[in-house]
VEXZA-309518 format. One line per 5 residues: their letters; for each residue x, y, z of C-alpha. Coordinates in steps of 0.001 Angstrom, whole numbers, plus 500000, padded with zeros to 6 digits. Layout:
<rs>
a> X,Y,Z  ...
</rs>
This chain:
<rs>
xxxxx> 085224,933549,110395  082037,933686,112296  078761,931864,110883  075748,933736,111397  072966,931756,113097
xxxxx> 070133,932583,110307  071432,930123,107110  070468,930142,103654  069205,933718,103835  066689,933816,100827
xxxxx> 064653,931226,101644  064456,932552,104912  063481,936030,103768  060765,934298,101465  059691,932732,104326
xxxxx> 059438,936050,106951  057073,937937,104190  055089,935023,103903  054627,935069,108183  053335,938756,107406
xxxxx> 050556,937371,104593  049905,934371,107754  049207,937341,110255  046353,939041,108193  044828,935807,106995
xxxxx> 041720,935017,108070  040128,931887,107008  041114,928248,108408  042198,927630,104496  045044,930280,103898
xxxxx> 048627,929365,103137  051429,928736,105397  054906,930092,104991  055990,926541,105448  053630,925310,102575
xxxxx> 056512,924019,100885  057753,922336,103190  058314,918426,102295  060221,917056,105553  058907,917730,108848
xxxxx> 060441,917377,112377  057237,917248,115409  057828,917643,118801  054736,917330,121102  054869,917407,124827
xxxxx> 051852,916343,127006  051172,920335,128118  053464,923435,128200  055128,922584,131398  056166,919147,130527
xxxxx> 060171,918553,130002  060142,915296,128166  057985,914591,125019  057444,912617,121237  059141,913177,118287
xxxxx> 057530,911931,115067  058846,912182,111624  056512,913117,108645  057408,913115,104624  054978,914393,102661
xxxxx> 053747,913071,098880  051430,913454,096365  048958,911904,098739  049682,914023,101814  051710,913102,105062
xxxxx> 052606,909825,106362  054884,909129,109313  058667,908315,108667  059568,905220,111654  058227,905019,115206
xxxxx> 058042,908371,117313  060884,909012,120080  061453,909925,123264  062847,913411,123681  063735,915275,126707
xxxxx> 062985,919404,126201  063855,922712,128631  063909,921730,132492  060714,924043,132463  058772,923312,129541
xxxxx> 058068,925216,126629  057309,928430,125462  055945,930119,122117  058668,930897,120041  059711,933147,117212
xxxxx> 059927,931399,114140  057553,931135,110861  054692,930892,112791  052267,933801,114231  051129,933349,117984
xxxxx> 047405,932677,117677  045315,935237,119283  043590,934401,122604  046960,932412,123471  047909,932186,127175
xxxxx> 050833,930369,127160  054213,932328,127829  056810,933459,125482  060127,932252,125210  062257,934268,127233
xxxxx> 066383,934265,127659  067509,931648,130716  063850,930836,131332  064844,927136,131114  061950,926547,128128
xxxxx> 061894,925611,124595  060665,927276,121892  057236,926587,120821  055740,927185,117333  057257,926212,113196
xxxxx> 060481,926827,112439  063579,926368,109755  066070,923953,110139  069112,925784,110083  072675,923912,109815
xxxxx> 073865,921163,111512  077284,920360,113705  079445,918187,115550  082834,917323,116907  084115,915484,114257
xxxxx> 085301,917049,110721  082565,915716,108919  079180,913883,109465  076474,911663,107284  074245,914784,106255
xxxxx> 072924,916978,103249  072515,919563,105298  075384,922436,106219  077648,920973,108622  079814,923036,110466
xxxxx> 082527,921228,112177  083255,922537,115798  086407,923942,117253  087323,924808,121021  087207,928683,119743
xxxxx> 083319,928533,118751  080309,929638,120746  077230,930847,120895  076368,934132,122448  073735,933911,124531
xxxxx> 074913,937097,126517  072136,939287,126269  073153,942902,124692  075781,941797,122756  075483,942804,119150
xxxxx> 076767,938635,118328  073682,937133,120437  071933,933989,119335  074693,933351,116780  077363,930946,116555
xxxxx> 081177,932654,116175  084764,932210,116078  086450,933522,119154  089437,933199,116823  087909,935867,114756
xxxxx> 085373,938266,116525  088231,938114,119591  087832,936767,123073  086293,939746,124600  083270,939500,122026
xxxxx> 082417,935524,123456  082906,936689,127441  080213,935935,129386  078856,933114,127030  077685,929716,128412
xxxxx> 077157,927691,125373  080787,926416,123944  080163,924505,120662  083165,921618,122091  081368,921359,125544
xxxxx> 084070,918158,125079  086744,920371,125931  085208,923087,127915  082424,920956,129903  084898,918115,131047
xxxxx> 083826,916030,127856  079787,916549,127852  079078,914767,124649  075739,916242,124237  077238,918555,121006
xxxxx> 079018,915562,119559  076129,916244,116963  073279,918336,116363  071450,920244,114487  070310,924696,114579
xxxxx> 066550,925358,115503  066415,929009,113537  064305,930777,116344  064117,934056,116715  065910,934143,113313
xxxxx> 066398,938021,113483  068581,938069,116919  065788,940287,119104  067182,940590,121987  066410,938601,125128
xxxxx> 063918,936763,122978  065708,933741,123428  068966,932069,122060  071433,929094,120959  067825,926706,120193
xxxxx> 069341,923332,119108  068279,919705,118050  071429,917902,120262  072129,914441,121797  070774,913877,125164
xxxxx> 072809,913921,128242  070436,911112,129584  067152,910014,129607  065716,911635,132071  067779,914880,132124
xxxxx> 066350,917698,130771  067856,920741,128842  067979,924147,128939  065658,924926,126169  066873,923125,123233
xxxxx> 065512,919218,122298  067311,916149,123174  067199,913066,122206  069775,909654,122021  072867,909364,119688
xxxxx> 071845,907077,117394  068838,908786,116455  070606,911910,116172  072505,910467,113494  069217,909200,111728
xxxxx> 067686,912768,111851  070756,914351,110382  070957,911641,107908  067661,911577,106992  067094,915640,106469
xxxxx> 067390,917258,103358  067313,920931,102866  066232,920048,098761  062527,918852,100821  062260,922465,102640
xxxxx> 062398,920970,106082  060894,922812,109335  060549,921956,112880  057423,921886,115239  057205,922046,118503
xxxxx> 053773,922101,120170  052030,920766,123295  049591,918607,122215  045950,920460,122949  047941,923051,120821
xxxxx> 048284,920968,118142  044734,919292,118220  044029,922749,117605  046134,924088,115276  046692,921131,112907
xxxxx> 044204,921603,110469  044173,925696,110177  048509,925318,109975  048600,922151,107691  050044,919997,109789
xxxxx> 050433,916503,109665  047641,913862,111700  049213,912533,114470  049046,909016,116008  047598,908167,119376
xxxxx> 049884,909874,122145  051826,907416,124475  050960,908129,128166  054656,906706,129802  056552,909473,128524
xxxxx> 059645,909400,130753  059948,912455,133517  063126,913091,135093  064935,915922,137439  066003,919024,136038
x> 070177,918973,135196
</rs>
């Protein structure tokens, strides 16, 4: 059967009213639809066109956010990144461009972690896990009434997955790319729009240098360590912003401080 992209659908209703609430708030002091949130996954690249980046973990306590481990490398989309559609609302005044289908740029802003997957049956997680066969894709053909979800060609039929580029076992359709040997759903544009971007993943990298078409990459073994470490009990959500975006939105969104920024961030050639 196919699995719809948006997962545990009550939280993330909860969650869209409380982005409406965000939108007409207008001190630095008002909630955030991720208030809850306990876990928390940040991604910071040195500027919006930048393809390679930090990721930092953060758990938060009685006494506030501390760092989980030492940040990693990451490589991001070949062209950067772009605001997103997630939790979050775009702050006004923003210049920075949206995330568009194919535009080669991931997804800026706060968002739900959605399920995770692999190639093998099972994997070290407390999150959904969806194990991967050679009929499941993602549609990231724009018009199609299945796009930015992940389905069955078994099930929907193979005329509804034409024209898609992302096969979940790029193993056996991608002459054995391991980069979906595990990973994990970025929930952007949770409600499907339309060209709005699709298919937004946490995967393994191809290399370190190579960067992605939009989703976040990053090495094997600490793919395994995010996926083992998340827990959907803590409410966990994902950030991705360059950093002058962050200096700037960190204390009106509740986000956590971060440490000094490395300047040797590697920068490779686009795959």
């Amino acid at each position: 059967m196919s699995t719809p992209f948006p997962a545990l659908r009550c939280r993330a209703l909860r969650r869209a009213l409380a982005v409406v609430a965000l939108l007409v708030a207008t001190t630095a002091h008002a909630g955030v639809p991720w208030e809850d949130a306990r876990q928390m996954v940040v991604v910071v690249p040195p500027d919006w066109d930048a393809h390679a980046g930090e990721l930092h973990l953060f758990e938060r306590g009685t006494d506030g956010w501390r760092q989980v481990g030492d940040a990693q490398d990451v490589q991001l989309g070949r062209a950067g990144s772009a605001w997103g559609l997630g939790l979050h609302p775009v702050p006004r005044g923003e210049t920075a461009p949206y995330k568009r289908e194919g535009d080669g740029r991931s997804p800026a802003g706060v968002f739900d972690v959605g399920e995770a997957f692999g190639y093998a049956a099972t994997a070290e997680t407390r999150l959904p896990y969806h194990a991967m066969q050679a009929s499941d894709w993602c549609i990231d053909v724009p018009g199609s009434p299945l796009y930015n979800t992940i389905v069955d060609a078994a099930t929907v039929g193979d005329e509804a997955v034409e024209g898609s580029t992302e096969p979940m076992r790029r193993d056996l359709h991608a002459d054995g790319d391991h980069r979906y040997e595990q990973g994990l759903v970025v929930r952007h544009n949770p409600l499907n729009r339309d060209r709005a971007g699709s298919c937004i993943f946490v995967h393994v990298w191809k290399a370190a240098d190579v960067p992605t078409a939009g989703c976040t990459a990053l090495p094997a073994p600490h793919m395994r360590a995010l996926l083992a470490w998340l827990d959907p009990a803590r409410s966990p959500v994902f950030v991705l912003l360059p950093a002058a975006a962050y200096t700037r939105l960190q204390a009106p969104w509740h986000l956590p401080p971060l440490p000094p920024r490395r300047t040797d961030l590697p920068q490779g050639a686009a795959e």
